[in-house]
N, C-alpha and C positions, 0 to 999 in steps of 0.2 A: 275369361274376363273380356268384356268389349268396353272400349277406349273410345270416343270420339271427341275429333278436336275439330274447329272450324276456325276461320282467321274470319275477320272484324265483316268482311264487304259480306262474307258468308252468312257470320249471325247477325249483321243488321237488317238483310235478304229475309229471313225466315224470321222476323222478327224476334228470337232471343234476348237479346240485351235490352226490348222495351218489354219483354214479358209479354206478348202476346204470341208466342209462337204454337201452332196449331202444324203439325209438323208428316198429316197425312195428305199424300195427293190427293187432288181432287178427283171423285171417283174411282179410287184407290190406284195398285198399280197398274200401269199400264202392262195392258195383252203381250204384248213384244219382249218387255223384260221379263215378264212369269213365264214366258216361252224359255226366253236364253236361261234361265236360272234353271228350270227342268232339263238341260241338257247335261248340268253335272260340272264340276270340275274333277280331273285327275291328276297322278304325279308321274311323271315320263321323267324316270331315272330323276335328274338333282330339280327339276323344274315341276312347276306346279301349270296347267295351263285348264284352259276347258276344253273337255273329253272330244266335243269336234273340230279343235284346233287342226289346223295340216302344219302350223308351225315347226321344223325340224329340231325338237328338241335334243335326238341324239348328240348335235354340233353344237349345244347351249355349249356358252355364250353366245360363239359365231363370232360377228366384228364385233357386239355388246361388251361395252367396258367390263361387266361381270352379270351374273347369275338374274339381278334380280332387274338391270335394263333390260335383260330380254324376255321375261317375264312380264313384264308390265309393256314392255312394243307388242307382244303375243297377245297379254289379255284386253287393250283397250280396245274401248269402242266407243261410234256418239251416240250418245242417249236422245238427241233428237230424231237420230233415224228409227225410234220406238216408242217415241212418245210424241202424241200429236200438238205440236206448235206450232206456228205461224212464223217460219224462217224466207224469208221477205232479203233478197237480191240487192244491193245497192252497189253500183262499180263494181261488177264483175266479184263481190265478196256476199258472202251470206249475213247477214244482220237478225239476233235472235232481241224483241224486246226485255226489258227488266221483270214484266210481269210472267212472260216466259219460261225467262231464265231461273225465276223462282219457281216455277211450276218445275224446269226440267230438275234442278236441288233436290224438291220432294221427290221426287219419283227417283231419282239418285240416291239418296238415301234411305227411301224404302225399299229397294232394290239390295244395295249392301245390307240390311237389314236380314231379306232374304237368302242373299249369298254367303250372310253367318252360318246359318243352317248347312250349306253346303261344306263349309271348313267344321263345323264340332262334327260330322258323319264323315270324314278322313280316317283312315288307319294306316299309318300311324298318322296320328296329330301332328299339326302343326301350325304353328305362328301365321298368319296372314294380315296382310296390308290393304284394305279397299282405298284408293284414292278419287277423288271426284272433282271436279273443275267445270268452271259456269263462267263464261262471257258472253261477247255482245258478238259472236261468232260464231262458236258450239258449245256443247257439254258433252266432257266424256268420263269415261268409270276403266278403272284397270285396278289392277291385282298384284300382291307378289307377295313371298316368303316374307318374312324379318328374317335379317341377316344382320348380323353385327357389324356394324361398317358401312351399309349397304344401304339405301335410300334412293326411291323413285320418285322422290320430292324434296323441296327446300324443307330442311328442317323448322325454321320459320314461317308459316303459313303466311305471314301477314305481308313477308317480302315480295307476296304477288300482288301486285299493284292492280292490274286488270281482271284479275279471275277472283269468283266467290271459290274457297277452294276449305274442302271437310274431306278429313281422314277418320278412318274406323279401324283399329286397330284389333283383331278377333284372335284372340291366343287361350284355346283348353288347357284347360287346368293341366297342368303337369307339363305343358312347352315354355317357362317363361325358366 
């Protein structure tokens, strides 16, 4: 079953709630993401990471409150450093525009899309979490188990004030 939820700044971004959302990157996905997504994710003992992580999963946690903060410090990354936008310097901070930042969303969510593929080809299965986050800053994408308890995001999406922010939740049949 895939689940995906998005808070308000998200689906008014991709136009959703006006009904015209057309929800393909332009020129589909970016080269950078089909690269990382071909490198695989695996499970090193209780953590899920991608297969060329150096992340010391042996120590999972480590100082991570639990399992699935270090799973998702391990697996994020910025989706502008593979998707070509126009991130533009202002005071010493990076400024990504709005037309941008919907650009780096698609490609964020075509990308989890592809990263589903990677989680139903797991043995054994299991429950995964794509998280994705869009401001006037960066965009990044991470990963983790579902764990009962356990959250690498507000469970309210809408409490992020500053970020477009869509989860995917990807759980084969027989993990839920």
């Amino acid at each position: 079953m895939l689940s995906l939820t998005m808070n308000d700044a998200a689906a008014d971004m991709l136009g959703v709630l006006s009904g015209r959302a057309d929800l393909e990157p332009p020129g589909g996905l970016a080269a950078g993401l089909r690269e990382r997504a071909s490198r695989g994710i695996v499970r090193r003992g209780k953590v899920l990471t991608w297969a060329s992580s150096t992340g010391g999963a042996a120590g999972a946690p480590s100082f991570f409150k639990d399992l699935t903060a270090w799973e998702c410090s391990d697996s994020s990354f910025h989706l502008e450093d593979a998707v070509p936008v126009d991130v533009r310097t202002v005071d010493d901070a990076p400024m990504i525009n709005e037309a941008d930042q919907r650009i780096l969303l698609l490609h964020g969510l075509a990308f989890a899309f592809e990263f589903s593929r990677l989680v139903y080809a797991l043995d054994p299965p299991s429950p995964v979490r794509c998280i994705l986050g869009a401001n006037d800053s960066n965009a990044t994408f991470r990963f983790h188990q579902i764990r009962p308890g356990q959250f690498g995001h507000a469970p309210d999406l809408d409490t992020y004030r500053l970020d477009k922010m869509i989860v995917l939740d990807v759980e084969p049949a027989g993990t839920r």
